[in-house]
C-alpha positions in Angstrom: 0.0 0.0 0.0 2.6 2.6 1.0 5.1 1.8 -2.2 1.2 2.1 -4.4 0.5 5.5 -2.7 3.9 6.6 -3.3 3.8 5.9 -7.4 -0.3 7.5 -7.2 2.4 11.3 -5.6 4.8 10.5 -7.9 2.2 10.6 -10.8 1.1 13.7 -9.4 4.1 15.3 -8.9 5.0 14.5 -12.8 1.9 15.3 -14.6 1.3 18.5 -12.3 3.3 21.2 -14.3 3.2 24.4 -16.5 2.5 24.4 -20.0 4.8 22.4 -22.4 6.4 23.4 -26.3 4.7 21.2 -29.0 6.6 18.0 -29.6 9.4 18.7 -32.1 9.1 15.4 -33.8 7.6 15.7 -37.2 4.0 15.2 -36.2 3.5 12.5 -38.8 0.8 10.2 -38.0 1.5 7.0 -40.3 -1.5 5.5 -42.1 -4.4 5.2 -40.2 -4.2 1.0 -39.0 -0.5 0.9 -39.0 0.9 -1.7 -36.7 3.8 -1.5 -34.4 6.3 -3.2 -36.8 9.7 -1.5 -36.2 12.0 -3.1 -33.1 12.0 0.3 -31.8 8.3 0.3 -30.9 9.2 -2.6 -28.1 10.4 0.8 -26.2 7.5 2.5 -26.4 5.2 -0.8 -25.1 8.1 -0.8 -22.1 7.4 3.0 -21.3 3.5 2.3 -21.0 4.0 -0.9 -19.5 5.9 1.5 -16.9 3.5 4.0 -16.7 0.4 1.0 -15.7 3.0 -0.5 -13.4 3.6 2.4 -11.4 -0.6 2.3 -11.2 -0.9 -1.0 -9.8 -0.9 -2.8 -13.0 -3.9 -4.2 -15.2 -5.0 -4.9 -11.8 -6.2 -1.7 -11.0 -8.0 -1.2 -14.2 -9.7 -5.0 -13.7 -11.4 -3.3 -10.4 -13.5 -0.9 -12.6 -16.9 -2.9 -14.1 -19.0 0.0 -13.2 -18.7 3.9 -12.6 -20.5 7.0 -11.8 -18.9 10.4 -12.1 -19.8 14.2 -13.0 -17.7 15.3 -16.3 -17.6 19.6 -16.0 -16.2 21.5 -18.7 -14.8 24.5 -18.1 -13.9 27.4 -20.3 -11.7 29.8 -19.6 -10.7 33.6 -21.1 -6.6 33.0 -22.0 -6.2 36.9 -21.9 -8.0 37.6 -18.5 -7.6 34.1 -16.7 -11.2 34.2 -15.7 -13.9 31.4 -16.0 -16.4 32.1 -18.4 -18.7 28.9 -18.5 -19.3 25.7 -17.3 -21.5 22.5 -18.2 -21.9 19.7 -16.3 -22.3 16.4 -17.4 -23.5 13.5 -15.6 -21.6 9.6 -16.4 -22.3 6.7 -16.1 -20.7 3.3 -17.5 -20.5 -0.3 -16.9 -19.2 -3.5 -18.7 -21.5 -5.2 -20.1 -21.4 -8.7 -22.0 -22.6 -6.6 -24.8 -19.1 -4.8 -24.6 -18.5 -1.1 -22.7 -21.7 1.1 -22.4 -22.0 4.2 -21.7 -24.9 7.1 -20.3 -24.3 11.0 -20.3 -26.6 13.4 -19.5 -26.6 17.0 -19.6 -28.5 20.4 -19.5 -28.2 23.0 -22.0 -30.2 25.9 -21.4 -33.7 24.5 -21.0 -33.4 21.0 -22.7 -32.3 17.9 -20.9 -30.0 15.7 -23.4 -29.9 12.2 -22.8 -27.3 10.1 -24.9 -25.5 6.7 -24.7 -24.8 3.4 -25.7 -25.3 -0.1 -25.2 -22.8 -1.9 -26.9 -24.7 -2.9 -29.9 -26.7 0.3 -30.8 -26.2 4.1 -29.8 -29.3 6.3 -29.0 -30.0 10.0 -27.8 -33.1 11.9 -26.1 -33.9 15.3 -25.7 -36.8 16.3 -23.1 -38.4 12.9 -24.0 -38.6 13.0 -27.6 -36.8 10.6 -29.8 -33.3 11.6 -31.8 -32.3 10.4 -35.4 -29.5 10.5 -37.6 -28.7 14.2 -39.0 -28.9 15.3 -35.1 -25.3 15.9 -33.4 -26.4 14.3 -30.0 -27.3 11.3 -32.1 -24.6 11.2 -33.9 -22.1 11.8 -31.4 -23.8 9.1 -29.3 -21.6 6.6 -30.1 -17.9 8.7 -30.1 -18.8 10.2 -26.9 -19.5 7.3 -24.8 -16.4 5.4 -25.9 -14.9 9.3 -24.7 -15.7 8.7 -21.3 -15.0 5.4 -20.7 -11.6 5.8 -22.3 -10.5 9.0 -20.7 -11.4 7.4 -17.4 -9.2 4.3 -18.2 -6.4 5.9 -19.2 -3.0 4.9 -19.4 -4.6 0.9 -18.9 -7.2 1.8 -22.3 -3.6 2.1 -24.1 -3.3 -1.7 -23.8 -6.9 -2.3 -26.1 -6.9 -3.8 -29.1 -6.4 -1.6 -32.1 -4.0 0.7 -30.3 -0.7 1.2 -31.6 2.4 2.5 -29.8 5.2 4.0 -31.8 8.5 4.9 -30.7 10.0 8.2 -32.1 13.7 8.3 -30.7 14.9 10.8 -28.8 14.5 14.6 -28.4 17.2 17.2 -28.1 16.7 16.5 -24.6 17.3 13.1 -24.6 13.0 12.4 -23.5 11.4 9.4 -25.1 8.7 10.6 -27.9 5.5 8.3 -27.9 3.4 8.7 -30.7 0.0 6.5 -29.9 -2.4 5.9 -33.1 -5.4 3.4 -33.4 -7.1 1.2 -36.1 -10.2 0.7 -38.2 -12.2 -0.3 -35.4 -11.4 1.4 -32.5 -13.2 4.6 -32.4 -14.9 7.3 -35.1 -12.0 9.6 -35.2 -8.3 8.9 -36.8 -6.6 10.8 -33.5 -3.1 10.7 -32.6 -1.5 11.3 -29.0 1.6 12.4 -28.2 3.7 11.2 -25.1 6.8 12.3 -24.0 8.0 10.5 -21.4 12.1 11.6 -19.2 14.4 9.0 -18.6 14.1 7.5 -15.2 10.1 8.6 -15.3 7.6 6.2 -15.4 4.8 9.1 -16.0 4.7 11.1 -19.0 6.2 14.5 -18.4 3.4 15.9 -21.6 0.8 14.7 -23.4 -0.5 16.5 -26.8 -3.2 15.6 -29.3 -4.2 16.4 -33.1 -7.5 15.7 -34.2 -8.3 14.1 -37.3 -7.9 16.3 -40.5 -6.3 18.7 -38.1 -2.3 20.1 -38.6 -1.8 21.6 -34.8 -1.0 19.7 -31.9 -3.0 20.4 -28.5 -1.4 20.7 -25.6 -2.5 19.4 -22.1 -1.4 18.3 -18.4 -2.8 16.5 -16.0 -3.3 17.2 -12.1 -5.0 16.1 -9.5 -4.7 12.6 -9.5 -7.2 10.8 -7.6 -8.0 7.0 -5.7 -11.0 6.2 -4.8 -11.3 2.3 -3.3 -8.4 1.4 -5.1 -8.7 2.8 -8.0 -6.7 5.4 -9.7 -7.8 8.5 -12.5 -7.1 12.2 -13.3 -9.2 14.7 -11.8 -8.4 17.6 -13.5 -7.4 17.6 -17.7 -6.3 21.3 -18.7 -5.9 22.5 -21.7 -3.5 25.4 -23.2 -3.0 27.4 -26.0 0.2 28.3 -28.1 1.2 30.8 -25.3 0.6 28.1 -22.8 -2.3 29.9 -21.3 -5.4 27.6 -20.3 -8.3 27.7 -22.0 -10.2 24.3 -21.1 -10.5 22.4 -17.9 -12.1 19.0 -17.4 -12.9 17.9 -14.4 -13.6 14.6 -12.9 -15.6 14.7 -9.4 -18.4 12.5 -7.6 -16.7 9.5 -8.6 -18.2 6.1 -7.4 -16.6 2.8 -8.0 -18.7 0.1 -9.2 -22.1 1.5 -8.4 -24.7 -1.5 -8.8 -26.6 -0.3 -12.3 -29.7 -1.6 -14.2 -28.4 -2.7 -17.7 -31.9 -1.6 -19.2 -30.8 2.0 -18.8 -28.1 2.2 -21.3 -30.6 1.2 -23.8 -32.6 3.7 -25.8 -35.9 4.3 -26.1 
């Protein structure tokens, strides 16, 4: 327990810093699909083998079957450093024989959005009525719950099927480059992550993103690193701009481990 609660302050320690330069590795994704093929990519399994190990292990990820948790975005002004909005959004996800499902629901102004999936079929309600292809909560049904159920499983989700670690040498300063990429059928969206991970470190020192069909990179750290019963997750994602000022929190908070949950109520209407 003490050598565990040691790695969960050393994670914060790493992951708790100031903004970060873009990585300076050609941000070349590969083809979308492409398989850890090169020798080199062994390093980069070892350095999130690392990361997981300094978590507990698969173990700790094996303890989650169910979870309940409030998802806030904030957004921030850059220029004045004040909090301009916030919108709360209520999770819930379980594994199901059907495969991971997913609930989140939300307020926006006067309209309560429910959306989710089941593991077969994705669905989405708005104050009781029905939603259908050609509407966003619909159609974002499906990418968002396998959103929170990943973000909430990270670095363990890294081990799924369909991901694929690549090792990018070295920079100037000598930090292992992790470029992370996934396949056909994991996921709606053709992203790719960016690690970089410091020798001796079993955390990543930064962490960086680029949508799909985007050029820039986006920056984040991580901070408030949280257990509850054993379980270990990020409470707070933040987000920075080119000048390294924040501009988007996300926050994890009201999380409950394995809450008993009705199956029927990640199925639609």
């Amino acid at each position: 327990m003490i050598q565990k609660r040691f790695a969960i302050l050393a994670l914060a320690g790493v992951l708790m810093t100031t903004a970060w330069a873009a990585p300076a590795w050609p941000p070349d994704a590969g083809p979308r699909g492409e398989a850890a093929t090169q020798a080199g990519d062994d390093t980069a399994e070892a350095l999130v083998d690392g990361w997981i190990d300094a978590l507990g292990g698969m173990e700790t990820y094996r303890k989650l079957q169910s979870a309940s948790y409030t998802l806030t975005t904030e957004i921030w002004d850059p220029v004045s450093g004040r909090l301009r909005r916030t919108r709360p959004r209520y999770v819930t996800i379980a594994r199901l024989e059907t495969g991971e499902a997913a609930r989140i629901e939300r307020w926006e102004g006067n309209d309560f959005i429910q959306h989710g999936f089941d593991g077969v079929a994705e669905w989405a309600v708005m104050n009781g009525e029905t939603l259908g292809p050609g509407d966003k909560d619909y159609d974002e049904a499906r990418y968002v719950s396998g959103d929170v159920f990943y973000w909430i499983g990270l670095p363990f989700k890294l081990k799924d099927p369909g991901v694929f670690l690549h090792y990018d040498g070295t920079d100037d300063e000598g930090r292992h480059l992790v470029r992370v990429t996934f396949g056909e059928d994991v996921g709606d969206h053709n992203d790719t992550w960016f690690y970089t991970f410091e020798e001796g470190r079993a955390m990543p020192e930064s962490i960086g993103y680029r949508e799909e069909g985007r050029e820039n990179i986006s920056r984040t750290y991580w901070e408030d690193i949280r257990e509850v019963d054993g379980y270990v997750f990020t409470g707070r994602r933040v987000h920075v701009n080119a000048d390294g000022r924040i501009w988007k929190v996300l926050v994890t908070s009201d999380f409950v481990l394995n809450p008993e949950v009705d199956p029927a109520m990640f199925k639609g209407p």
